[in-house]
N, C-alpha and C positions, 0 to 999 in steps of 0.2 A: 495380455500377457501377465499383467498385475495378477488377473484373480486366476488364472493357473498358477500362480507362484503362491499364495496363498492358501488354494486348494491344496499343493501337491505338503506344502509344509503342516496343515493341519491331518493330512493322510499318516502322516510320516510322526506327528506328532499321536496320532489317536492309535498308532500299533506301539509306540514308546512306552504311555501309560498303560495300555492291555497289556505287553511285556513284563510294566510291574508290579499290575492288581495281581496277574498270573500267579508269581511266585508265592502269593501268601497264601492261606488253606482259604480265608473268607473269602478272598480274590477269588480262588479256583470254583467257588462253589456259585458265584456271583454269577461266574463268567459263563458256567456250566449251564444257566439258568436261566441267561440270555441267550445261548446257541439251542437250548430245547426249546424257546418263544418262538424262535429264528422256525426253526423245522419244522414247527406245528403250523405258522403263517404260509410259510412256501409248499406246505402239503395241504393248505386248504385252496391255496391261489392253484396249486396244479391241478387239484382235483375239479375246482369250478371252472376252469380253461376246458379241463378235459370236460366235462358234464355240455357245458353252454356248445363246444366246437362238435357234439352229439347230436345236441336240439336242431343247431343250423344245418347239419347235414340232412339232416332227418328233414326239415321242410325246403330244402334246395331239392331233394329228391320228390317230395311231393310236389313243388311245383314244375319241377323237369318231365313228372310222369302227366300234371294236369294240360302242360304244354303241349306235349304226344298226344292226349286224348282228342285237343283242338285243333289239333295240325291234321288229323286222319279225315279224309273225304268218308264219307256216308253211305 
């Protein structure tokens, strides 16, 4: 319970200070510069999810089709 209590007051603390970098023009430009870090990381992480959940389809399908070829009597 300690380190949820902890937790929720450093959450609660780390949107207080964003709140007051925000207001300054350096703050805005800071802050600006870490949500475009933000978006370029979560659009490389989606795009290699999406690429690798391609690859695996693509050889479940070959082994689903190599499965079919060993299953067929002769």
């Amino acid at each position: 319970m300690k380190s949820a209590l902890v937790l929720l007051v450093g959450v609660v603390l780390g949107f207080a200070v964003a709140h007051a970098v925000n207001r300054t023009p350096e703050g805005k430009r800071f802050l600006e510069g870490v949500d475009a870090r933000i978006e370029d990381f979560r659009a490389a992480a989606v795009e290699g999810f999406r690429t690798r959940n391609a690859e695996v389809r693509a050889l479940a399908a070959e082994a689903d089709a190599a499965s079919d070829r060993q299953s067929r009597p002769e």
